[in-house]
LOFIKE-914282 format. One record per residue: residue number from 1; residue in three letters; x, y, z negated of N, C-alpha, C, CB in turn. Coordinates in steps of 0.1 Angstrom, whole numbers, always signed. Atoms other than C-alpha are relative to their C-alpha. Last residue first. Glycine has a CB too. Layout:
(bati NUM,ala,(X,Y,Z),(X,Y,Z),(X,Y,Z),(X,Y,Z)),
...
***
This chain:
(bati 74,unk,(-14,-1,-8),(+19,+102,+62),(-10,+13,+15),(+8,-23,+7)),
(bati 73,unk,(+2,-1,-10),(+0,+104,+28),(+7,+6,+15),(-9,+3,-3)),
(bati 72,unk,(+5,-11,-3),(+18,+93,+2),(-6,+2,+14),(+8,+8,-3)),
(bati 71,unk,(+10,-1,+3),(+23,+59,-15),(-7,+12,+2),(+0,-3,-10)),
(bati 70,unk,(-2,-16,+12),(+62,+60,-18),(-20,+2,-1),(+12,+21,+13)),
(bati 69,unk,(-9,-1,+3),(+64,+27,-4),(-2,+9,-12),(+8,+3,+9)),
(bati 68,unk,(+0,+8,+8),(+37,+19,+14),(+9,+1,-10),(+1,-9,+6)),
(bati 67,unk,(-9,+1,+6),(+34,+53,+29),(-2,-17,-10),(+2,+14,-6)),
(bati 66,unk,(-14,-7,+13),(+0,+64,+35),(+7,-16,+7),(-6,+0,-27)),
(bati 65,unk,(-13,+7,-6),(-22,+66,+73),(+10,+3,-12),(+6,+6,+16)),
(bati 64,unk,(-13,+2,+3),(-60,+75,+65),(+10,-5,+1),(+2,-1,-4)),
(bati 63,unk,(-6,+10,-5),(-92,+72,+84),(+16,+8,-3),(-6,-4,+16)),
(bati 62,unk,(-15,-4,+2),(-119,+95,+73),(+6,-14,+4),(+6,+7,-16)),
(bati 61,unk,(-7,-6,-12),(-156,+89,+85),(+13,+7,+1),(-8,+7,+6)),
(bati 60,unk,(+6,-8,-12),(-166,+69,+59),(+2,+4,+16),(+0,+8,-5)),
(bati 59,unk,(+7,-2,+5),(-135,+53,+47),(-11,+9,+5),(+5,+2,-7)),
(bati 58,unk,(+16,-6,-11),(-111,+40,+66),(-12,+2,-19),(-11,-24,+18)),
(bati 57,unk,(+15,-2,+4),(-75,+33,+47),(-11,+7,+10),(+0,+9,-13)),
(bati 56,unk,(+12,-5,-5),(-44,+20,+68),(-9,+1,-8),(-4,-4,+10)),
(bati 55,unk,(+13,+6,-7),(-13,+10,+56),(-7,+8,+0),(-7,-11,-6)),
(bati 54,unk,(+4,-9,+3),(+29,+19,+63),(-16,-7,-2),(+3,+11,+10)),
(bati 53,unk,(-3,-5,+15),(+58,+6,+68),(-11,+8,-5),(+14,+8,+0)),
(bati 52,unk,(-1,-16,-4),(+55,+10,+108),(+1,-1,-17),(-15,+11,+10)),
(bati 51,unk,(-15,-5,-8),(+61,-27,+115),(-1,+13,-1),(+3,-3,+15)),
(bati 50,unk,(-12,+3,+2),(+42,-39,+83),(+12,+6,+8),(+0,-12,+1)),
(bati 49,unk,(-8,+3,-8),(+10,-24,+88),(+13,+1,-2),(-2,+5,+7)),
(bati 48,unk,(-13,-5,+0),(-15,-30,+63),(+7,-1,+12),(+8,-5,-8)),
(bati 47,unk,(-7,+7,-8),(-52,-28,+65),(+18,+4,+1),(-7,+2,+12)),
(bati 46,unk,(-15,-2,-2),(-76,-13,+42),(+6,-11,+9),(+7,+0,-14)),
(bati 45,unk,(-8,+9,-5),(-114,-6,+42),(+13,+2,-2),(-1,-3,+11)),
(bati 44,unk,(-10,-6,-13),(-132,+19,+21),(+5,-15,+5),(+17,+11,-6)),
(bati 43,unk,(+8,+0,-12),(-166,+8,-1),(+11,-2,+13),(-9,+15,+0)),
(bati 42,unk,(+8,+13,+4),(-157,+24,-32),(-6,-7,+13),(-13,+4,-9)),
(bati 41,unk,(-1,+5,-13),(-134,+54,-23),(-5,-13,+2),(+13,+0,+3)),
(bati 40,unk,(+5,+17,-3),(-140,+73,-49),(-1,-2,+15),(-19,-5,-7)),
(bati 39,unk,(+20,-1,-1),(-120,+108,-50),(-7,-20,+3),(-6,+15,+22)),
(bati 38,unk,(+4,+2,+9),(-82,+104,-68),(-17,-1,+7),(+5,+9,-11)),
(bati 37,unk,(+6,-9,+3),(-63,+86,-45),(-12,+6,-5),(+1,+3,+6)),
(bati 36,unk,(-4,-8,-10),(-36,+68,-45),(-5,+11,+5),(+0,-6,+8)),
(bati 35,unk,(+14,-7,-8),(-39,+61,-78),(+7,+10,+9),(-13,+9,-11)),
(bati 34,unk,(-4,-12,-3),(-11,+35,-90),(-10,+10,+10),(+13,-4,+6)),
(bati 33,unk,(+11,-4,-6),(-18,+6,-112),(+4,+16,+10),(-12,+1,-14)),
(bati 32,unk,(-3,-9,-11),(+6,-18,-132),(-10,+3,+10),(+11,-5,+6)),
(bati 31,unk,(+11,-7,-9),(-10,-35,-157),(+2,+12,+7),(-10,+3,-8)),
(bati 30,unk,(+0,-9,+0),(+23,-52,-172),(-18,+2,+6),(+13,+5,+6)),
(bati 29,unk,(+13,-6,-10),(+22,-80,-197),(-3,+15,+7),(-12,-2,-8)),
(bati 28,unk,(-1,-14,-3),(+58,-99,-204),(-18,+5,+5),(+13,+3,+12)),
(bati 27,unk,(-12,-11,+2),(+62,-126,-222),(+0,+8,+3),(+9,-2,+2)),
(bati 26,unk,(-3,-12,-9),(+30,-142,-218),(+6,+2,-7),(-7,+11,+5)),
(bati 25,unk,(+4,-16,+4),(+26,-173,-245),(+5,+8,+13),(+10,+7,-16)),
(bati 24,unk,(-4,-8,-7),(+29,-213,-235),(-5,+18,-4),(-4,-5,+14)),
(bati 23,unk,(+10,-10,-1),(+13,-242,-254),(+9,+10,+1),(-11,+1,-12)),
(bati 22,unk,(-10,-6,+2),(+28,-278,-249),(-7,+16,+0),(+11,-4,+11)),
(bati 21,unk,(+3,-6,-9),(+10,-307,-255),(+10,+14,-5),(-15,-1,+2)),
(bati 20,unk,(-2,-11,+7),(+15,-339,-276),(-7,+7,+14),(+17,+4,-5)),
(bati 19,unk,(+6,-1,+15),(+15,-375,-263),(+10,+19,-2),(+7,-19,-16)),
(bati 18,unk,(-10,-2,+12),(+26,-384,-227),(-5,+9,-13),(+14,+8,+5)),
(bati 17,unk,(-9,+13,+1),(+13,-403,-197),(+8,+3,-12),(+11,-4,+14)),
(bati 16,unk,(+7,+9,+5),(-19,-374,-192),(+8,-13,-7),(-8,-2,+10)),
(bati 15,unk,(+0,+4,-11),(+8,-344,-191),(-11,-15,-5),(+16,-2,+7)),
(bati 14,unk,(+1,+13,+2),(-4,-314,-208),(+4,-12,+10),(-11,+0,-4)),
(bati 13,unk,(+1,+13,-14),(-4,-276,-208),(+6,-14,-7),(+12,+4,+17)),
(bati 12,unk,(-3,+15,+7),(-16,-252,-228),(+3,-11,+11),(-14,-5,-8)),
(bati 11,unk,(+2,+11,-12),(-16,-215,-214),(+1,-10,-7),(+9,-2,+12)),
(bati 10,unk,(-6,+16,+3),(-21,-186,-232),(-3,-10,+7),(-4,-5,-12)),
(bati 9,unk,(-14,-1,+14),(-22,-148,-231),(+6,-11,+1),(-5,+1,-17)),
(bati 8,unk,(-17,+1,-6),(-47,-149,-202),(+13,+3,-5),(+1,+7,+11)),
(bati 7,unk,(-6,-15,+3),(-77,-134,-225),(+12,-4,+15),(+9,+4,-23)),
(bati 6,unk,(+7,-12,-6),(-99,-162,-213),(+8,+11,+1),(-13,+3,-7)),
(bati 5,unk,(+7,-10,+8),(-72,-188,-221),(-7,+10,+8),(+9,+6,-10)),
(bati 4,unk,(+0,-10,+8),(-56,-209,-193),(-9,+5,-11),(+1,+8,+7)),
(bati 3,unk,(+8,-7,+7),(-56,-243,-193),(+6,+11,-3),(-4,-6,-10)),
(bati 2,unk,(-2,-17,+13),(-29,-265,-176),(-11,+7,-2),(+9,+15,+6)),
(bati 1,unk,(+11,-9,-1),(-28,-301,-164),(+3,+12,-8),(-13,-7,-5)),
***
């Protein structure tokens, strides 16, 4: 069984057939984030499309086509 921590730092884990337990640290933590764009878009749909490399945002009444990749508008 495992138990994370609220923060998600730490894990404990255990097996019920064996004495002790084992408690696990993140080694690495990124919060990788990349703004595509900056006006709110709260609300927008998305859809990806794999065979063109590329996904789809709707919003209101715009309907955008970025770059999976590079993240720009195509």
């Amino acid at each position: 069984m495992m138990m994370i921590g609220p923060a998600k730092r730490y894990s404990v884990c255990f097996k019920t057939s064996e004495e002790g337990i084992t408690i696990y640290t993140r080694k690495f933590y990124h919060n990788f984030k990349v703004n595509v764009e900056a006006k709110n878009v709260e609300g927008a749909k998305g859809v990806g499309l794999p065979s063109l490399g590329a996904f789809v945002m709707g919003h209101k009444q715009e309907i955008k086509i970025y770059d999976q990749l590079k993240f720009v508008e195509e």
